[in-house]
N, C-alpha and C positions, 0 to 999 in steps of 0.2 A: 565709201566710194572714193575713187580719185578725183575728188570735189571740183580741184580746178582746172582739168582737163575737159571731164565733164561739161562743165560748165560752159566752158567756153566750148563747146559740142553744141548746149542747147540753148546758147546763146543766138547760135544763128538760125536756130526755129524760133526764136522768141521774137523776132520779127511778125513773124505770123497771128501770133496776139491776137490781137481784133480781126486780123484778115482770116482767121480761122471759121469768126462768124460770118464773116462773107460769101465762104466757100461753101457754106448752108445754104445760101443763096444764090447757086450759079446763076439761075435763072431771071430776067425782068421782074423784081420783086412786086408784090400787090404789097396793098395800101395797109393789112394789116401788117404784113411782113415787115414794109419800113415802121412801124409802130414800136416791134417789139426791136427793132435793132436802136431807134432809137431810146428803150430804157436802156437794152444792152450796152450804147454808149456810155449813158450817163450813168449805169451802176460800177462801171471801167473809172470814169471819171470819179466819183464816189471814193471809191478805193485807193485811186493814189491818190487822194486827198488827206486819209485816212479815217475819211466819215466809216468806218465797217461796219457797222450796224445799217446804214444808208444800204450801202452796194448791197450787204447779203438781201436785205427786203427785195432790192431791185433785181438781183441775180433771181432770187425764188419769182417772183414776178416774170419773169423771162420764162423759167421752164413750166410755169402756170398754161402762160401762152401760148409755149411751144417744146415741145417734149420731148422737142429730138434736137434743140440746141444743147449739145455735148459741150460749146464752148461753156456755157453760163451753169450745165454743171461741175463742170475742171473747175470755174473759179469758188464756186462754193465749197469745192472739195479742200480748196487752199485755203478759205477761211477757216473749216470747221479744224482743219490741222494749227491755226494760229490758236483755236480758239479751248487747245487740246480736247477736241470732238474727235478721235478717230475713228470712232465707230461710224459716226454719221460721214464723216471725210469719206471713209468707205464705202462706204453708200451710193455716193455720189460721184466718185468715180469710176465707179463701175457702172455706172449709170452711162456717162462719158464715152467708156472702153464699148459698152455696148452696143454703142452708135460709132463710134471712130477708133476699131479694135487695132488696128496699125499704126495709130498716133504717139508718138515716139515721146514728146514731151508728158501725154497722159500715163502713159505704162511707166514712168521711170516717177511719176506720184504716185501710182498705185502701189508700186514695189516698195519703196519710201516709206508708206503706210501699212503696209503689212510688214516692213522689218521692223519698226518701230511697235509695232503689236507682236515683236516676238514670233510670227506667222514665216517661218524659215520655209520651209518646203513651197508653200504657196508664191513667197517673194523667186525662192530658185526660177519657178516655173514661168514667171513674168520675166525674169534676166536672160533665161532661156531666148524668150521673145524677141526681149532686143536687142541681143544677138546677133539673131537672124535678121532684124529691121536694120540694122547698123555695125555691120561685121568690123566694119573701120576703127571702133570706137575701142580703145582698151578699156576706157572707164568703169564701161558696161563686165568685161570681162573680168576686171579683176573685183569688184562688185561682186560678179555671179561667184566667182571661187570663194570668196568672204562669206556669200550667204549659205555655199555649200557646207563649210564649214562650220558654220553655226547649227546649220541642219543636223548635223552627227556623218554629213557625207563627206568624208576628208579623203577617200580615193577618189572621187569623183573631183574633188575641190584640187587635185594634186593634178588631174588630167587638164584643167584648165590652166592652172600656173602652166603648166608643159606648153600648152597651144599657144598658150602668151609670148614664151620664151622662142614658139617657131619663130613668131612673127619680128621682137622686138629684142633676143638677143638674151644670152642670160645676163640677170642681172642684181641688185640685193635682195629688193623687196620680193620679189619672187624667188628666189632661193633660199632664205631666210624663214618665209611661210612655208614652203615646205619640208624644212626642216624640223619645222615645228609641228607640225602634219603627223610625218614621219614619227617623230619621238610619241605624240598621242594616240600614232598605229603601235606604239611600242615596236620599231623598228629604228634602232640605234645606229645599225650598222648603212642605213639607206639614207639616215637622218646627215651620218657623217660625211656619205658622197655628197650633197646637194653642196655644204660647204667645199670639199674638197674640188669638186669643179667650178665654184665661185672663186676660189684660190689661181685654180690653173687659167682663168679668163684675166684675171687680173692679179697678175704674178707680183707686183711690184706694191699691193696692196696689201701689209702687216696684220690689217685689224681683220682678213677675211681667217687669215690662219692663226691671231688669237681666237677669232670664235671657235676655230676648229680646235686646237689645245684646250679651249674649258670645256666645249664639249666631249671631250677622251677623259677629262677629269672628272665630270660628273655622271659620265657613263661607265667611271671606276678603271680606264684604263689609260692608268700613269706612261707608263713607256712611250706609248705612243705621245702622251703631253710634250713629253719632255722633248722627242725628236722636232716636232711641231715647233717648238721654244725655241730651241736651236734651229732650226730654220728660220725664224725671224729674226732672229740676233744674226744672223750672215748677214741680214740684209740691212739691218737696225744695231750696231752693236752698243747704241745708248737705250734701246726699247724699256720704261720701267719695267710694265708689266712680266714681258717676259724675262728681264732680267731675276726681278724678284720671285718669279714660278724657280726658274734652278738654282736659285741662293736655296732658297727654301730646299728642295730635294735635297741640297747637299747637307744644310741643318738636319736633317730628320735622321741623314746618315752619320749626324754625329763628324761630318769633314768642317771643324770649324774655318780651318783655314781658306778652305776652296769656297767657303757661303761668304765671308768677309770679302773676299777677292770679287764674288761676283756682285756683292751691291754696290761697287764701285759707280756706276752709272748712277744709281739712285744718291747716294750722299754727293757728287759732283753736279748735279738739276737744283739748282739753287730756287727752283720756283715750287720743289718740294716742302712741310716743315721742318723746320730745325728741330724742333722738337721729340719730334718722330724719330728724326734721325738718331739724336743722344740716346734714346729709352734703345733703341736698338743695339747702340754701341759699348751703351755703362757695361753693361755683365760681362763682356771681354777684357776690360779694365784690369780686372782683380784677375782673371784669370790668364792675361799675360805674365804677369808679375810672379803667379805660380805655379805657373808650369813649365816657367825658363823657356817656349817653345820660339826658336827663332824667326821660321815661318810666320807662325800665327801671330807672334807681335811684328813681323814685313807687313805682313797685309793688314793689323791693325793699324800700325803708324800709318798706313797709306793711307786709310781710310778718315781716319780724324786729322791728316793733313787735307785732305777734299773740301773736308766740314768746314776749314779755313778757308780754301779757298773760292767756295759756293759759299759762303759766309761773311763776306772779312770786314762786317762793320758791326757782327755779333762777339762780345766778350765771353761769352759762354766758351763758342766754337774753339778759341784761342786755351782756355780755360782746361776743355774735355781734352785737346791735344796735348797739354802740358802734361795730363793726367797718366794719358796713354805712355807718351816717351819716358817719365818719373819711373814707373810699374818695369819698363822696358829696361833699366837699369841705363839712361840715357840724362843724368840728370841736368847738364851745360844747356841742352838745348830745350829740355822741359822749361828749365828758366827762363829762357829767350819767352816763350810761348807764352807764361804766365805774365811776364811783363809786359807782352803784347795786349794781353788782356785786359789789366789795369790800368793801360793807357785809355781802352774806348770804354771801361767803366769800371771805376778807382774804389767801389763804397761795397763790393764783393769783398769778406773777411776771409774766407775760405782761398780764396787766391792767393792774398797776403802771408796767409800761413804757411804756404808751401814756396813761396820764394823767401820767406824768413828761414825754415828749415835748411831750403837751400844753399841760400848766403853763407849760412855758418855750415852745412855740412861739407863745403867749396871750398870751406877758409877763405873765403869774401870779407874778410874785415872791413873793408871801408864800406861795400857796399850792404853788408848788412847794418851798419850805421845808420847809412842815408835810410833805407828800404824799413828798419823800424821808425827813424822818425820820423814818416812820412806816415808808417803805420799808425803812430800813435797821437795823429793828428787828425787820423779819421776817425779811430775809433778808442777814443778818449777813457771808456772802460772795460779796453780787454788788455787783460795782465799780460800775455804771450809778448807783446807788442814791446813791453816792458822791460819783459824779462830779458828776450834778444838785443834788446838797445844797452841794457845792462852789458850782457853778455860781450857787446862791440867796443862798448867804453874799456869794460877790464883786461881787453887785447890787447888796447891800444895806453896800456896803463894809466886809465884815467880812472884811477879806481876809488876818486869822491864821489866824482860824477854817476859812475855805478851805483857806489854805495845807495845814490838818490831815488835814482829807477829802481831799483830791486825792493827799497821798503814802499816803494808807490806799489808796485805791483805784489808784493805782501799783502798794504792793503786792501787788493781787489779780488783778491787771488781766491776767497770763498771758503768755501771747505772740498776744496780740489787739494785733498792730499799727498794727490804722487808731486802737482806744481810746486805747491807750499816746499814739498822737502827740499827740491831745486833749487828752490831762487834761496832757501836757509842756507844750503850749501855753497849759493855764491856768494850769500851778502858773508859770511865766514872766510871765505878766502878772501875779498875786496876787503875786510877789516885786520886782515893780519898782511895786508901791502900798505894797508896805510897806520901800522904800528898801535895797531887798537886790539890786543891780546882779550881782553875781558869779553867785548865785544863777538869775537873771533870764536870763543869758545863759547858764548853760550848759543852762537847761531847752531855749530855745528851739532851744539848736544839738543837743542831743540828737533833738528834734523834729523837724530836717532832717533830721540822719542817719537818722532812720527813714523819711523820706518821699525819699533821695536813690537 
């Protein structure tokens, strides 16, 4: 029920309380009369005390007396409800109704009490009731359609949303149950009007024509989704949801281009995960890089430039885009990206690696200098780090200082074979610049042997 409409409905009969038992008593009471109003008091008084054992003795005491006090059966009705008695609840106040069958507060316990026992048809026909005792009240009315519906009467229950809607205008909660109505009439196409004229009342409302797009979706009719989507994006063109409905269509059609383009809105909502974000974007990575396709790495770069910028205190985001622009055959600015990276977090090795590559693929001599020693001060045991600081010393003919790095990184270097041949190969040329022939040749013949 509309609990606090209601409520504040039988709020202002609850005034009548006691004065209910009064009105048993139009008349100059006799001497017993005042006798049993006043247990009546005191089992009222009882109650909100919370003696309940007290008051119910005293309430049974009252209809002892008097058998047609309907008041002192209502209250017993409402204990036997705390007391989960409904049988007996029901009892008693039918007992009530049978003496005061128009009492608007008793009917709306009775109904109460039979929806609670499940008793749908029987609750219908008490909402029916106060209905008619109370036309003013929606509470009652959208109640009665709730309980129709529970009955199995969902045309019936649809007729009253309708009478609602004369009175008070369409609006969710009623368009929304009828559409749900509608869909357990197995009627999809009636289920989608109730939305559709929820839409047209309140034009400027997104979420009324997302429910209509999921519903064309799960009634199997895409097209129509999709128009739906597109009409929220006129009005919305950052909308996730609907954004992500026609990324999707256009995935499924295999248009990578045009699905990257449309999640633009999602990777730019920085109150999105990031996380989410990357898993969605890795698999276009590799497949920039190999399909040459110029389109599809535009809309890639855009899209993990977003991730920076909805991002830009994450190292990852900086990271994926370096990734993206590398693949794209962008390598000046991939580098920017990755060193943006290792600025807001320096202890990522994978980063390092690819602006070490970079440096020397650039012919960055000095700056692949700096960028491995800095490398090889975070990460103390990886050879790469080594091997390029090597690699920058013997640019720069400093080729002892090579000689130094290239047998450290020998050292560490494992049984990674294709490395080991490398750095043999360099320490062989840095020994024949610094006039060390024996040395020179055995790097290089070691070097064979590893590649024979």
């Amino acid at each position: 029920m509309h609990k606090n409409s209601l409520q504040l409905f039988l709020l202002a009969i609850c005034v009548i309380g006691i004065s209910q038992f009064s009105s048993i008593y139009a008349q100059r009471p006799t001497d017993k009369e005042v006798q049993v109003q006043k247990v009546y008091i005191e089992a009222n008084k009882e109650k909100v005390l919370g003696n309940i054992d007290n008051a119910k003795y005293l309430f049974e005491e009252v209809v002892k007396k008097d058998k047609e006090n309907h008041a002192a059966f209502y209250e017993l009705a409402r204990i036997h409800i705390t007391e989960g008695n409904l049988n007996e609840a029901k009892k008693k106040i039918q007992e009530a109704l049978s003496l005061a069958p128009d009492n608007i507060w008793y009917n709306t316990l009775y109904a109460d009490v039979l929806t609670d026992k499940d008793q749908y048809k029987d609750a219908a026909v008490v909402f029916d009731h106060l209905v008619k005792l109370a036309p003013e009240e929606m509470g009652f009315q959208f109640e009665r359609a709730l309980i129709y519906a529970k009955s199995g009467k969902a045309e019936q229950a649809i007729k009253v949303y309708n009478e609602i809607e004369s009175t008070m205008g369409v609006n969710e909660e009623t368009a929304t149950r009828k559409h749900a109505l509608y869909l357990a009439l197995k009627k999809p196409a009636k289920a989608a009007q109730e939305l559709e004229t929820l839409a047209k009342v309140f034009p400027r409302n997104t979420d009324y024509l997302l429910m209509l797009a999921e519903h064309h979706e799960k009634t199997g009719d895409m097209d129509k989704a999709r128009e739906v989507y597109k009409k929220v994006l006129t009005l919305d063109p950052n909308e996730p949801i609907a954004n992500l409905a026609i990324a999707e269509n256009f995935h499924a059609e295999g248009q990578n281009a045009e699905y990257l383009h449309a999640l633009q809105s999602i990777f730019s909502n920085p109150d999105l995960n990031i996380d989410v974000k990357i898993q969605e974007i890795i698999p276009y990575i590799s497949l920039v890089g190999e399909s040459q396709d110029e389109k599809l790495a535009t809309e890639a770069i855009a899209l993990t430039r977003l991730l920076t910028e909805a991002h830009p205190e994450e190292a990852k985001a900086f990271a994926i885009h370096g990734d993206m622009l590398n693949h794209a055959n962008k390598p000046k600015e991939a580098l920017v990206q990755y060193e943006k990276s290792v600025k807001l977090k320096k202890d990522i090795y994978t980063v390092w690696e690819q602006i070490l590559y970079l440096n020397s693929a650039l012919g960055q001599t000095d700056e692949l200098l700096k960028s491995s020693e800095n490398a090889m001060e975070i990460f103390p045991n990886q050879p790469l780090s080594f091997f390029f600081n090597g690699i920058a010393n013997s640019q720069k003919n400093k080729h002892s200082e090579a000689i130094d790095v290239f047998q450290q990184a020998l050292f560490m270097v494992g049984k990674n074979t294709a490395m080991k041949e490398q750095i043999l190969m360099q320490l062989g040329s840095s020994y024949h610049y610094v006039n060390n022939p024996k040395k020179s040749n055995e790097s290089f013949e070691k070097a064979l042997e590893l590649n024979s």
